[in-house]
C-alpha distance (Angstrom), angle and dihedral (degrees) to the residues before:
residue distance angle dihedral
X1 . . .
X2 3.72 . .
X3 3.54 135.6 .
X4 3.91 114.7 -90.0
X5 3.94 113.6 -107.4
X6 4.00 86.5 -144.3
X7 3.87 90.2 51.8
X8 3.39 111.9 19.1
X9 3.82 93.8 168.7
X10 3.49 96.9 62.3
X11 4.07 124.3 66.7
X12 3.74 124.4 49.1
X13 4.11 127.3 -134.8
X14 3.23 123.6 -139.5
X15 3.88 112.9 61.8
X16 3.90 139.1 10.4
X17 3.20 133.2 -115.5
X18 4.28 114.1 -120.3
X19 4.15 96.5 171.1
X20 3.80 139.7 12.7
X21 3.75 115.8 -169.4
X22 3.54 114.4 -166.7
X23 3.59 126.4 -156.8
X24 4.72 115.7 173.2
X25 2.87 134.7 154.2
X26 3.66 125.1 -162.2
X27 3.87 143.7 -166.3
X28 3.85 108.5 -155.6
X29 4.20 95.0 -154.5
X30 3.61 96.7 52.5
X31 4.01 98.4 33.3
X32 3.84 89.3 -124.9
X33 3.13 124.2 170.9
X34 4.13 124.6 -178.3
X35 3.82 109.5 174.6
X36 3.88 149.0 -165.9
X37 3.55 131.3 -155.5
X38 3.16 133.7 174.9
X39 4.18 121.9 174.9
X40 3.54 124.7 -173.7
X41 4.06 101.3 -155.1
X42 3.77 131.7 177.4
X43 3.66 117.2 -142.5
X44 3.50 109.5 -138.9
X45 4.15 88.9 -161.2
X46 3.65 137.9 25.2
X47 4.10 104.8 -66.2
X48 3.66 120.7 -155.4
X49 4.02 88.4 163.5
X50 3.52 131.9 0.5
X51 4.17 135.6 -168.2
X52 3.76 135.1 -132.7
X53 3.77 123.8 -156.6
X54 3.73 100.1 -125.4
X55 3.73 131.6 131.5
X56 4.34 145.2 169.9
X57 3.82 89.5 26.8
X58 4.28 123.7 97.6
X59 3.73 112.5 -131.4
X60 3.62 115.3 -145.0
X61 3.62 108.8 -175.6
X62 4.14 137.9 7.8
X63 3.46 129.2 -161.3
X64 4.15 122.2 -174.7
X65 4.36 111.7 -167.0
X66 4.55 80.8 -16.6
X67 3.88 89.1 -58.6
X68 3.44 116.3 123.6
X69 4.29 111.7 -107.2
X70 3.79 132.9 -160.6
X71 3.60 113.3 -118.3
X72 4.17 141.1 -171.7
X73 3.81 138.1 -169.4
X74 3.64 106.9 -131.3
X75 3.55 112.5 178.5
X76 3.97 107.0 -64.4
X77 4.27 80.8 -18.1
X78 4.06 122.7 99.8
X79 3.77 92.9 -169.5
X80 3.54 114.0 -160.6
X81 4.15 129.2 -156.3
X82 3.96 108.0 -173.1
X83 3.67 115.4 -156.1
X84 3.77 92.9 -104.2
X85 3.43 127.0 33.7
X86 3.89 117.1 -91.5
X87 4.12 112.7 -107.8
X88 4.33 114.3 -127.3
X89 3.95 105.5 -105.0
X90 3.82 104.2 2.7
X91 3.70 116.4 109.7
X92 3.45 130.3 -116.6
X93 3.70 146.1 -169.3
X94 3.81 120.2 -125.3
X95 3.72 115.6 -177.2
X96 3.76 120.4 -165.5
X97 4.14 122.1 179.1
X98 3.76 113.1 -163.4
X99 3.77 143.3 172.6
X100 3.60 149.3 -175.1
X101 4.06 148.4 71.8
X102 3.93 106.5 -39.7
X103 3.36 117.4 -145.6
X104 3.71 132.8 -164.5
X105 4.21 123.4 -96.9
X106 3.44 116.0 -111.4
X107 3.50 115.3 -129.2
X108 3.85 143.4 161.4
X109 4.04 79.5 -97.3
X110 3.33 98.4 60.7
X111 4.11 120.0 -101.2
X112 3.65 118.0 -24.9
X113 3.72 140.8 -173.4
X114 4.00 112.4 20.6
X115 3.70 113.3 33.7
X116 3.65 136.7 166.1
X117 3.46 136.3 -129.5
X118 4.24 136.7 -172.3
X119 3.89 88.4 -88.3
X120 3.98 115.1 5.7
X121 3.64 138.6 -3.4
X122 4.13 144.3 -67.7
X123 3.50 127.4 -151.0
X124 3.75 117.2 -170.2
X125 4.27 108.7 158.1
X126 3.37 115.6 171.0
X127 2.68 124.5 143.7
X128 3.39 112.4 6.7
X129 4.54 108.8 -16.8
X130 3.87 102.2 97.7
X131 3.98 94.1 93.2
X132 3.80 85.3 60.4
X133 4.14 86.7 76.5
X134 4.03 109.9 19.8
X135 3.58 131.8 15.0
X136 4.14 113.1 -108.6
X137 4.14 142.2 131.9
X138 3.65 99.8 -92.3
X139 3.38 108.4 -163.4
X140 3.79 112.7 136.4
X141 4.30 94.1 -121.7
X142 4.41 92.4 55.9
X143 3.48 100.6 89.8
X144 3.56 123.9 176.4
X145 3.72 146.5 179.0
X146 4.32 111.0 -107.9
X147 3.81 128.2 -152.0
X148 4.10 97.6 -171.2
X149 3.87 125.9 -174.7
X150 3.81 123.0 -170.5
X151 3.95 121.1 -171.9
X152 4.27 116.2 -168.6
X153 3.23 148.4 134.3
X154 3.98 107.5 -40.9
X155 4.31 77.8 -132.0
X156 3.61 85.4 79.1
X157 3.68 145.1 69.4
X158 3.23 124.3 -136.6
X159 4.17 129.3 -152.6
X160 3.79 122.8 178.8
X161 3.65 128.8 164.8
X162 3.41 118.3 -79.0
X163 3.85 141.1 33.3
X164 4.09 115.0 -37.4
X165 4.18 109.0 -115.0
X166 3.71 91.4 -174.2
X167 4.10 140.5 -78.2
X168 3.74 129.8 -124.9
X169 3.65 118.1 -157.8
X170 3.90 122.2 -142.7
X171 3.58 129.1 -168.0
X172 4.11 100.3 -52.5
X173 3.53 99.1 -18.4
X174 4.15 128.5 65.0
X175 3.85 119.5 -163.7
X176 3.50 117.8 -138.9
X177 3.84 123.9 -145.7
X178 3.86 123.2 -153.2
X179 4.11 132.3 171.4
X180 3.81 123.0 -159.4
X181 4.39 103.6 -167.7
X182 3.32 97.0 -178.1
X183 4.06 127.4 82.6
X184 3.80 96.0 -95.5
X185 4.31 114.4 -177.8
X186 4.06 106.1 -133.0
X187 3.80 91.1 -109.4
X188 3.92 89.6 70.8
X189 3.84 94.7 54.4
X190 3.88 115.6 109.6
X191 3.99 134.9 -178.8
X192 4.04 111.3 -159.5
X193 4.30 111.3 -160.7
X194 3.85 118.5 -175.9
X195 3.24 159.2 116.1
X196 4.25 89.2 -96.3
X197 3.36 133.8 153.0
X198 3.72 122.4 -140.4
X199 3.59 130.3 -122.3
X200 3.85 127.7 179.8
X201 3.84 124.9 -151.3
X202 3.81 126.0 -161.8
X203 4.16 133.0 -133.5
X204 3.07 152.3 27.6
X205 4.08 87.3 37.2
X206 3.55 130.7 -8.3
X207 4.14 111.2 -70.8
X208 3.58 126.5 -155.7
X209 3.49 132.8 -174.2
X210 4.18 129.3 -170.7
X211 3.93 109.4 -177.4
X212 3.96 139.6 160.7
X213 3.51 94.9 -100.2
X214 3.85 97.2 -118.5
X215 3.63 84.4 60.9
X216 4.37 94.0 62.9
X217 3.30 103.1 102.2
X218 3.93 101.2 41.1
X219 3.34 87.7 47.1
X220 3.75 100.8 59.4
X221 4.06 86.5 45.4
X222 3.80 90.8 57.3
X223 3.99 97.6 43.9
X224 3.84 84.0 30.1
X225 4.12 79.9 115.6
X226 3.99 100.8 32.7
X227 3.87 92.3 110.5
X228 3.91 89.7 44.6
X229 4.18 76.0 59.4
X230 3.50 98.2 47.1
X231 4.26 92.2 50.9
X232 4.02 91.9 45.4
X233 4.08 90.1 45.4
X234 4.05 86.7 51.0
X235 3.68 89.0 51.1
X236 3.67 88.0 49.0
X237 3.49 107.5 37.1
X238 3.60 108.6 12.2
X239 3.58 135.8 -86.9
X240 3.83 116.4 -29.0
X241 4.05 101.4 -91.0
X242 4.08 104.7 -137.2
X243 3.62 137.2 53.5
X244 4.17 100.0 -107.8
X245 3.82 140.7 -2.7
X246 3.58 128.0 -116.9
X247 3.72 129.2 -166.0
X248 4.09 116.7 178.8
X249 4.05 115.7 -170.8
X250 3.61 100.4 -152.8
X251 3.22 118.5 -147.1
X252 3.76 103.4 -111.9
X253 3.89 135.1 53.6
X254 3.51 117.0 -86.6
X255 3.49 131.4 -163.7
X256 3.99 93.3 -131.6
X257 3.67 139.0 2.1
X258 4.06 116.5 -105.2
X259 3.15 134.1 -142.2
X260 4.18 129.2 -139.5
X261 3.70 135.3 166.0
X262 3.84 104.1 -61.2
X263 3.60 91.3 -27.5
X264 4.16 117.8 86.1
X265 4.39 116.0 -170.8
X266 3.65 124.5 -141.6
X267 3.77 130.5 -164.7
X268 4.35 108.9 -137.0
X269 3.73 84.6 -115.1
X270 3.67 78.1 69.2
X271 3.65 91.9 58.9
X272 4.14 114.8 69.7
X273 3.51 107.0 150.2
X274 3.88 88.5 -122.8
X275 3.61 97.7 78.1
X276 3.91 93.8 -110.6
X277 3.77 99.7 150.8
X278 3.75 90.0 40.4
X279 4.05 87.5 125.4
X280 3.98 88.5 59.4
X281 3.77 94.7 51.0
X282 4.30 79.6 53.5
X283 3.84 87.4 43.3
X284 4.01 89.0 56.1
X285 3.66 102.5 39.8
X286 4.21 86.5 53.6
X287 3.54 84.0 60.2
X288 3.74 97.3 63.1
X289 3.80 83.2 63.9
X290 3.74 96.2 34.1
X291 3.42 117.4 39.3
X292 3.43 102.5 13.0
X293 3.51 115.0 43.1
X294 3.97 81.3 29.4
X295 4.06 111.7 46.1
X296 3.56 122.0 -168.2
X297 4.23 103.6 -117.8
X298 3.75 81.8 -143.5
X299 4.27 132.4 29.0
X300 4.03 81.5 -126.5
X301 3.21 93.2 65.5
X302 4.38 91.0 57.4
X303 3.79 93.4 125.9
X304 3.76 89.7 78.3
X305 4.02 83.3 67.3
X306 3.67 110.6 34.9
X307 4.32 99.6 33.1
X308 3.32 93.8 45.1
X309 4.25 86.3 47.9
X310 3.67 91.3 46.5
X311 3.73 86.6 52.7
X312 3.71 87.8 54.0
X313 3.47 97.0 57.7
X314 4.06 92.5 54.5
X315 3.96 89.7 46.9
X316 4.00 85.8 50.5
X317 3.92 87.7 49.6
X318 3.79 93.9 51.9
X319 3.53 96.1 43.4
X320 3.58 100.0 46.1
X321 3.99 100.1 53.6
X322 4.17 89.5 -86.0
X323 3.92 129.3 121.0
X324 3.60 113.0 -48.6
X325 3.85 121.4 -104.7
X326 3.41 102.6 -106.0
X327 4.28 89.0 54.2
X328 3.59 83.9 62.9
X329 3.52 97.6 48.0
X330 3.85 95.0 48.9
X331 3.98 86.7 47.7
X332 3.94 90.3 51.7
X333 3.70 96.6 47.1
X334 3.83 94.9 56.8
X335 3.94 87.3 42.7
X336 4.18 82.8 54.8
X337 3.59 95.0 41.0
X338 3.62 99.2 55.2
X339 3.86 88.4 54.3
X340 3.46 127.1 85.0
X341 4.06 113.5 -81.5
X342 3.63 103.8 -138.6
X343 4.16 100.5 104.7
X344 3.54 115.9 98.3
X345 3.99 101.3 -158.4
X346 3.81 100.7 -142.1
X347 3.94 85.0 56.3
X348 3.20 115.7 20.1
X349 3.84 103.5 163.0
X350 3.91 133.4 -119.7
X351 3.67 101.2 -88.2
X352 4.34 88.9 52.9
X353 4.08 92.7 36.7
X354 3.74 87.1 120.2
X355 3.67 100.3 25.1
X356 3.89 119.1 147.6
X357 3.93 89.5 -123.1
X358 4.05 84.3 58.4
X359 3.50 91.7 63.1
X360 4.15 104.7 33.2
X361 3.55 88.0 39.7
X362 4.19 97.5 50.6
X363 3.79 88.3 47.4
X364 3.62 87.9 45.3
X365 3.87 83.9 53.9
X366 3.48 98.1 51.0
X367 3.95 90.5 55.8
X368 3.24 96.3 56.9
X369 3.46 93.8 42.6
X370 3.78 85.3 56.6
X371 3.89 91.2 46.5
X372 3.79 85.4 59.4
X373 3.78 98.6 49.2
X374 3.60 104.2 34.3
X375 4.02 117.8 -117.4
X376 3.27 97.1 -92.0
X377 4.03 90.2 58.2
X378 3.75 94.4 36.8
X379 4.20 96.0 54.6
X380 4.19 82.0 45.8
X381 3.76 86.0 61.7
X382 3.09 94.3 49.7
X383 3.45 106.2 43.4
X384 3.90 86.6 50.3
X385 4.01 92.4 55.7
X386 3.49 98.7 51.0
X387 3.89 87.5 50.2
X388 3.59 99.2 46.2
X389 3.47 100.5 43.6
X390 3.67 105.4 31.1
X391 3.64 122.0 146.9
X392 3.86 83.0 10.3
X393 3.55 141.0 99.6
X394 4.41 130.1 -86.1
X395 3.83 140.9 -154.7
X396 3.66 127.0 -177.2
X397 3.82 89.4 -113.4
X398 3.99 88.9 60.9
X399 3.55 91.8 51.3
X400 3.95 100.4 41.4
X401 4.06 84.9 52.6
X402 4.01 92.8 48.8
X403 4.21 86.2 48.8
X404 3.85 87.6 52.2
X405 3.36 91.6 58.5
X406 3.28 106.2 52.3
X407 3.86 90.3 40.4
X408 3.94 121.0 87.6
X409 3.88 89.1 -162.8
X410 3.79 119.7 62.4
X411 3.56 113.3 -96.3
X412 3.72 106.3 -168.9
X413 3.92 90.2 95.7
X414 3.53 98.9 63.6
X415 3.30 94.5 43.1
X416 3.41 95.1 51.7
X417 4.04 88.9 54.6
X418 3.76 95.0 47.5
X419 4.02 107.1 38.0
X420 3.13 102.7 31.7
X421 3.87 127.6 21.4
X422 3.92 103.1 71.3
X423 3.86 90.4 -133.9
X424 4.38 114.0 104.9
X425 3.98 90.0 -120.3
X426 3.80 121.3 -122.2
């Protein structure tokens, strides 16, 4: 694995990560945080030394294969030295116990990773906050299987990503147990803290719901048609990739829904009892499939989440009653044209990763893309990438080969117009 161009700071070479196990446990008034993690990671060389992306937190203690290892903050770095030198493609158990009051990563996106709210807690990573709660390579393309533990206040409910394994309660506090099975990058991690109620929804998958209670009804009016989503998107793109759905409402306003492994997080601005933001609940789903199950092997390649998203939320409109497909591609092509044309799609750069034009002009992309190929040909290809690549990782290059094939005309044209030539094409 190398080091992302976009964010060269954050990954680390040298090994891959095959499990995290999580163990914290938190106390919401004081924002403390004492921690547990233990990563099984394969060296893919000889390792002498080796670095974590980790940062804000004090480590206390590190173990490498139960041996005792000598350790360093550098910057956002905990570099570890194990006693003996780490052997190329056997796997080994690094333990790392950690405390203290996370805070947040400053970014040019704001803060990300460990947030706070009135009464609990928000985690929102991507692209680069998970360091601000457990040590771990973050670099979009590691993905690993979690086991993650969370002991508080029994006041509280807790959602993580993954599948629930139980929770035992003790005196005041109840630990809650959560398992993610499928290769999940760091970014996509989330821990949920409130005071939520818990509502459970019924086919096609597994539904969950975690909401302020003042928020319940609303709430199942503007998901009301969620699993109506989930069949038409498995129809469309293949069958839905993980073994439930979560959706948590925090309880504050956010400026954007999130997405996480299996697990999606609202603000209650989101939340209207009209179905207003019924295009970001499609938005979020679409990234379960793309996104999720499909990770970008580099940040530059972060059209292959948010156009093909976009493009979700049209095909949602048009199937569910809503404004056709092609209204919303009109409407999105004067929004792009009246912006500056300067971002070339396959590589857009850092400072325009999450641009508007990245996600208007991707979904623009994938119409004409389907325009070219015919329907029938387009929802093939896609059906096909989601299969062979699930739980994987994407480039454009993998996807503009798969399109050729299932394309009688040649492709590389259009593709050449809309990824990379900075120009909105005729």
């Amino acid at each position: 694995m190398s080091h992302d161009a976009y964010l060269p700071l954050h990954g680390n070479g040298g090994y891959r990560v095959a499990h995290y196990d999580l163990d914290l446990d938190y106390r919401v008034g004081p924002g403390r945080l004492a921690g547990r993690a233990r990563l099984v990671i394969v060296p893919d060389r000889a390792l002498s030394r080796f670095s974590l992306d980790f940062r804000g937190l004090r480590t206390a203690r590190v173990t490498v294969a139960g041996k005792a290892a000598k350790y360093a903050h550098r910057g956002a770095k905990l570099v570890i030295t194990p006693q003996r030198a780490l052997a190329a493609g056997t796997p080994v158990e690094v333990d790392v116990r950690y405390g203290g009051s996370p805070a947040p990563v400053p970014s040019r996106w704001g803060e990300l990773g460990w947030d706070y709210l009135d009464d609990g807690v928000i985690v929102a990573s991507q692209p680069i906050g998970a360091p601000s709660f457990f040590p771990c390579n973050d670099h979009p393309s590691d993905k690993a299987t979690y086991a993650i533990a969370v002991t508080t206040a029994s006041t509280y409910h807790v959602a993580v990503t993954g599948e629930p394994r139980g929770r035992r309660s003790s005196a005041s506090t109840t630990r809650w147990e959560y398992e993610l099975a499928a290769p999940t990058p760091t970014y996509l991690v989330s821990v949920q803290i409130g005071r939520y109620a818990l509502l459970a929804g019924g086919a096609p998958v597994p539904q969950r719901f975690v909401v302020p209670p003042r928020l319940r009804t609303a709430v199942q009016h503007d998901f009301g048609r969620q699993g109506q989503m989930i069949e038409v998107f498995s129809e469309l793109f293949g069958p839905y990739p993980f073994a439930g759905y979560t959706v948590v409402v925090a309880d504050a306003e956010l400026d954007a829904p999130v997405e996480a492994q299996s697990l999606s997080v609202f603000g209650t601005n989101h939340v209207d009892g009209r179905r207003g933001s019924e295009n970001l609940v499609a938005h979020e789903l679409a990234h379960q499939w793309f996104g999720n199950s499909l990770t970008v092997a580099e940040w530059r390649h972060i059209w292959l989440n948010e156009g093909f998203a976009t493009y979700a939320e049209w095909l949602w409109s048009a199937a569910s009653g809503g404004e056709p497909v092609e209204l919303h591609a009109r409407r999105a092509r004067r929004t792009v044209a009246a912006q500056r044309q300067d971002l070339v799609l396959a590589d857009p750069g850092v400072a325009d990763l999450f641009d508007d034009r990245v996600y208007q002009r991707g979904a623009l992309t994938l119409h004409a893309l389907r325009a070219e190929m015919g329907s029938e040909a387009f929802f093939a290809l896609l059906r096909e990438w989601t299969e062979t690549h699930r739980h994987s990782v994407v480039t454009t290059a993998a996807f503009v080969e798969l399109a050729q094939r299932h394309s009688a005309q040649p492709l590389e044209p259009l593709f050449t117009r809309w990824l990379h030539t900075p120009a909105l094409p005729a």
